[in-house]
Structure formats: structure tokens, C-alpha cells
N, C-alpha and C positions, 0 to 999 in steps of 0.2 A: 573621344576624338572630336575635334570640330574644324568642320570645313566651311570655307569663305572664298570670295574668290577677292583676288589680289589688291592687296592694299597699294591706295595710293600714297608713293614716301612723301616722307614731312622733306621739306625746303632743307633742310638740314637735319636728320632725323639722328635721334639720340643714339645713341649702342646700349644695347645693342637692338636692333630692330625684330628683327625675325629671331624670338624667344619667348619661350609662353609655356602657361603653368598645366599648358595640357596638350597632347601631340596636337598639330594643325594641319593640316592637308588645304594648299592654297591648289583652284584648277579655276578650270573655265576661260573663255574664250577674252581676250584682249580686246577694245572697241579703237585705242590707239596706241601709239608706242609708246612702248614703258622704259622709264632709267630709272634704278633705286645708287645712289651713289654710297662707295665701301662705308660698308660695316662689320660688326660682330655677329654674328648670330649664332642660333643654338646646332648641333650636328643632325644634319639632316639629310635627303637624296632630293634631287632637282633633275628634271627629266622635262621632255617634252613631248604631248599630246600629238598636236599639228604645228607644222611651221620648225623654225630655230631661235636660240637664246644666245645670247654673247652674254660669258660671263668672267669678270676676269677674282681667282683662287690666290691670296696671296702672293698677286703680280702678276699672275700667270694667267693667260688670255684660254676661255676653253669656248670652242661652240660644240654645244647641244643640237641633237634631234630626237624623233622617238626611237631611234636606235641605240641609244648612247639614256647611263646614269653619270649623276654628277655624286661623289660621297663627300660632304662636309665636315670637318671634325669643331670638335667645338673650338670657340678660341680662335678661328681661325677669320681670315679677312673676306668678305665679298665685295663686290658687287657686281651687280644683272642691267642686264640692255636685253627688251625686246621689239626688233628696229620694227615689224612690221606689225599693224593693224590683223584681229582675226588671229594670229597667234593663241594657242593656249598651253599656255603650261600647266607643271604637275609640281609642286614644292610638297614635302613632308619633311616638316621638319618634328623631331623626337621631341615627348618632355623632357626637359632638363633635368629634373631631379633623376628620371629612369634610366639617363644615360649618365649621368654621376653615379648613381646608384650600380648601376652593371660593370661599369668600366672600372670603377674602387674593387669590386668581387672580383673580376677577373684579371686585376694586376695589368692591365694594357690600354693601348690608344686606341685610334682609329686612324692614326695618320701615316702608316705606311700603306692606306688606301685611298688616301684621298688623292682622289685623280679622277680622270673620264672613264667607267667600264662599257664594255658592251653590255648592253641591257639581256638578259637571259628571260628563259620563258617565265619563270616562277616566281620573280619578282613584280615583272608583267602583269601575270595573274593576280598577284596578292595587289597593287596598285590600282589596277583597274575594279578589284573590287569593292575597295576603298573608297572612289571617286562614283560607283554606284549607289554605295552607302550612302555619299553624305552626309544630312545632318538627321539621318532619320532619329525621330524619338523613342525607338525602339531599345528596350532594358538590354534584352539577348542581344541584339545586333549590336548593340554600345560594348556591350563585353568584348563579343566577338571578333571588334574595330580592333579592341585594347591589345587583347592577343594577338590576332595576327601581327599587328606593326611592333610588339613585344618580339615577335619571332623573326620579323626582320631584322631588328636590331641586335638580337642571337646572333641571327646569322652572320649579318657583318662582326660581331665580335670573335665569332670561330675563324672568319676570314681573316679578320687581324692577328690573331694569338698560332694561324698556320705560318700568315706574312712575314710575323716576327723571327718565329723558328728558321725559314728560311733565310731573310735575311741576314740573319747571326753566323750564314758560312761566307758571307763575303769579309774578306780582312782589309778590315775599313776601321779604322781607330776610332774619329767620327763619327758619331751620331747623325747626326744631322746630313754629313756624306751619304752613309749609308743607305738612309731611310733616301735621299736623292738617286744614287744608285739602283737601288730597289724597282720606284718605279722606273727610272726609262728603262730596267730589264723587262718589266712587268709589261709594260707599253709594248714593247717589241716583241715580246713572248703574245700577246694580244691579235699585236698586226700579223703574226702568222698565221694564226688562225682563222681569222678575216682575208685571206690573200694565201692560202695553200697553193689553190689551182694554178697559180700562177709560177712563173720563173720567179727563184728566191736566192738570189746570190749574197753570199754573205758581207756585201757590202752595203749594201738592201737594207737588210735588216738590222746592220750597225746602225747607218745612220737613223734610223725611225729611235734608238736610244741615247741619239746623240754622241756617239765614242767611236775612236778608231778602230779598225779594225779587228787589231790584235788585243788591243783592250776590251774590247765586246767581247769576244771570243773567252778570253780568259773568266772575264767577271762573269756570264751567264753560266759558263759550264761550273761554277765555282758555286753559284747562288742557286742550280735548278739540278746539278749532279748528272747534267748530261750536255754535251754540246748544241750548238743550233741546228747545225747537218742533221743530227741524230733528229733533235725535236721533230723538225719539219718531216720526217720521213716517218715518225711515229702519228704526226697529226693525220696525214694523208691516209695513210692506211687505217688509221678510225675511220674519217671519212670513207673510204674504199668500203669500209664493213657495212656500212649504216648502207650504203648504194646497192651492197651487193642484198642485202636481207630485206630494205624496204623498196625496190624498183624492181625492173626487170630492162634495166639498160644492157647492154650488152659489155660483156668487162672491157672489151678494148674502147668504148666509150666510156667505161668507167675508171679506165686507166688515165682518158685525156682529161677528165673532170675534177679528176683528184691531183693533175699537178706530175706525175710521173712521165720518162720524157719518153715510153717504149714497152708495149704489152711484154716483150718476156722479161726485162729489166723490174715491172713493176708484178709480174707472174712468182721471177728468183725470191725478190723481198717477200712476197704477201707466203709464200711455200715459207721459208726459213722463220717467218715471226709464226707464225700460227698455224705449221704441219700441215697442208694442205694445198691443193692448187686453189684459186680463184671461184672457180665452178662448181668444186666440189665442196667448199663453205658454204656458197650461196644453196645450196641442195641440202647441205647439213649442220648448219652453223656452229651446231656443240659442239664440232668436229678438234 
């Protein structure tokens, strides 16, 4: 791996720009603001340290923070704005031949993920410890570079090859439809998650995929094998689990935290999914 921190683009810089014969990990701190104007580059993730990034994805305008990855597929169009000074971003972008090389073996893309995700912990971890690395000269820690960002690029490839599967229940003739369908499902199967605790009415959550009502409604339950209603009530009560076994809130504050509109209302659901009252999970959770 070799890390640098952010090139400054040529006047008109060739394509494709960001592609290189060994994975790169671009960080560190911006001194003023940066525009790299569209190009090609190699598949990579684009996240942000401190600060936000405007980047716009084959037309499509995304801001970044550290809460949010960005997934690149190869081939695919950029360009990056970082309007303010002090800014520091995270770019890793994969060798080229390793992601030719994985994506030929496993028969798939990368572009029914290319989009914004929320950043998870374990990508976090491996990212940050990447950006600790640096360019040490160290034999084993070079290995160990290799692998881990090896394992990222697994990972997203399991994510793609799940993506696809699901994708293939929406009856979309289209290619190119679908994979567009995909994400704003994906997107809005996201923003609930990020937005449980809140009122979620299914007009709500139409629009964050862009589609009408009744067409949301049909194409998610079609692509995810369960409605939205349904989702939303399954995420909450995750949540609800995680409050009742890692807190000591009391459940009818755990009732208003997770989005449910009434402790016996949210009492009925949590007894009927998982035999149990509230109280008596949190006392025995294998229950």
C-alpha cells in the first residue's frame, strides 16, 4: 500500500487520474480548497476524516462526512470539491489488477453499490488503521496493509454478489432500471435505519427513493420480501433489544427511544416476536 496525501490535479488531468499499480490510501489535512475536475478512476471508497467533500458520481451530486462511505466502481465518472481549508479526507482507492482480478472470479460488479453508505464500525476500524500505518517500511505490516484492504474489497464483493441476488426479484426488464431501482430502495431501506425513533410514514420514506407511493410500496416489498411497515417495526425492535440488554433505561423510555407510539402497543409486538414481555428479556435475554 502506499500513502500520500492528496495530489494536486493537473490543469486538465489525463484519465484516468486516481489509478495506480498498487492500492493508495490518499489522507491528511487540506491547507486550501481542493477541485480535481471529472475523471476516470480505479474503484475505490472516499470517506471523510474531518470536515465535508462534494463530490459529484456519474452526474450525481453526493456530500460526504465521517459518517457516510462513498463506493466507486471502476469505469465509473468523478469528480471531488473540498470547498474548505483544514478539511481532510480518506480516499483508498484498490489496485486495479486485484479488483480485475476478484470481480473476473466472481462473475459480478460493484455497481449496484455504488452510492453513499453509512460508514459501519468495521470498516472504521480497518480504515483507521490503515491511515495509522501509513507508509511504514515495515515487511509484516506491508503484508498486513495488503490483506486487510484484500478483505475489504471481499467484503464489498459479498455485498455485491448479495445486492445482485436481491435485486433479480424486482421485474425490471432493464438493467440499468434496476440497478437505479435498487439503490433509491437501498437508500430508503438506509434512511430507516438512521430515523427509527422518529415518526415514519410511508410517504416519508417513499420520497427519500424517489417514487410514489404505491410504487415504493410494491417495488420494496418485492426486492426486500417484506413491506416497509413490517421493516420499520423489525428495525425498532432490534433496536429495543440492543437498549434493553445494553442500558438500564427503563422500557417505557425505551419504548419512546425506539419510535413506538405506546408502552403496551410496543409491550403486544416485543411479547408476539420474541415470547416474552419487555422485562423479562432484559433479565433473560435467551428467553
Amino acid at each position: 500500500m502506499i500513502a500520500r496525501k492528496l495530489l494536486a490535479p493537473e490543469p486538465q488531468p489525463t484519465c484516468p487520474t486516481f489509478r495506480f499499480a498498487d492500492h493508495t490510501l490518499f489522507t491528511g489535512a487540506i491547507d486550501q480548497p481542493y477541485a480535481c475536475p471529472p475523471h476516470i478512476p480505479g474503484a475505490g471508497i472516499l470517506t471523510m476524516i474531518s470536515g465535508t467533500g462534494r463530490f459529484s458520481l456519474n452526474d450525481e451530486t453526493i456530500t460526504l462526512d465521517n459518517t457516510q462511505y462513498l463506493l466507486i466502481n471502476r469505469g465509473s465518472r468523478l469528480s471531488i470539491r473540498l470547498p474548505r481549508p483544514e478539511t481532510q479526507p480518506l480516499f483508498l482507492f484498490f489496485r486495479a489488477a486485484t479488483v480485475d482480478e476478484a470481480l473476473t472470479k466472481y462473475h459480478t460488479d460493484l455497481c449496484l453499490l455504488e452510492r453513499s453508505h453509512p460508514m459501519n464500525k468495521d470498516l472504521q476500524d480497518r480504515l483507521d488503521w490503515l491511515v495509522r500505518f501509513g507508509n511504514s517500511s515495515s515487511s509484516f505490516g506491508a503484508l498486513k496493509a495488503d490483506a486487510m484492504i484484500r478483505d475489504i474489497l471481499l467484503d464489498l464483493i459479498r455485498q455485491a454478489l448479495a445486492a445482485a441476488a436481491t435485486a433479480k426479484r424486482l421485474a425490471v426488464s432493464r438493467q440499468a432500471t434496476r440497478i437505479e431501482l435498487y439503490k433509491r430502495l437501498s437508500h430508503a431501506r438506509e434512511w430507516i435505519h438512521a430515523n427509527y425513533a422518529a415518526p415514519l410514514p410511508l410517504e416519508s420514506i417513499a420520497e427519500k427513493a424517489q417514487l410514489n407511493r404505491q410504487h415504493f410500496l410494491r417495488m420494496f416489498r418485492d426486492c426486500f420480501g417484506i413491506t416497509p411497515h413490517q421493516y420499520v417495526i423489525d428495525v425498532r425492535l432490534a433496536a429495543a433489544c440492543k437498549l434493553l440488554t445494553e442500558t438500564t433505561e427503563p422500557v417505557t423510555a425505551i419504548c419512546r427511544m425506539t419510535g413506538f407510539e405506546s408502552p403496551p402497543s410496543f409491550s403486544s409486538l416485543f411479547r408476539s416476536r420474541f415470547g416474552a414481555s419487555p422485562k423479562a428479556y432484559r433479565q433473560n435475554p435467551g428467553v
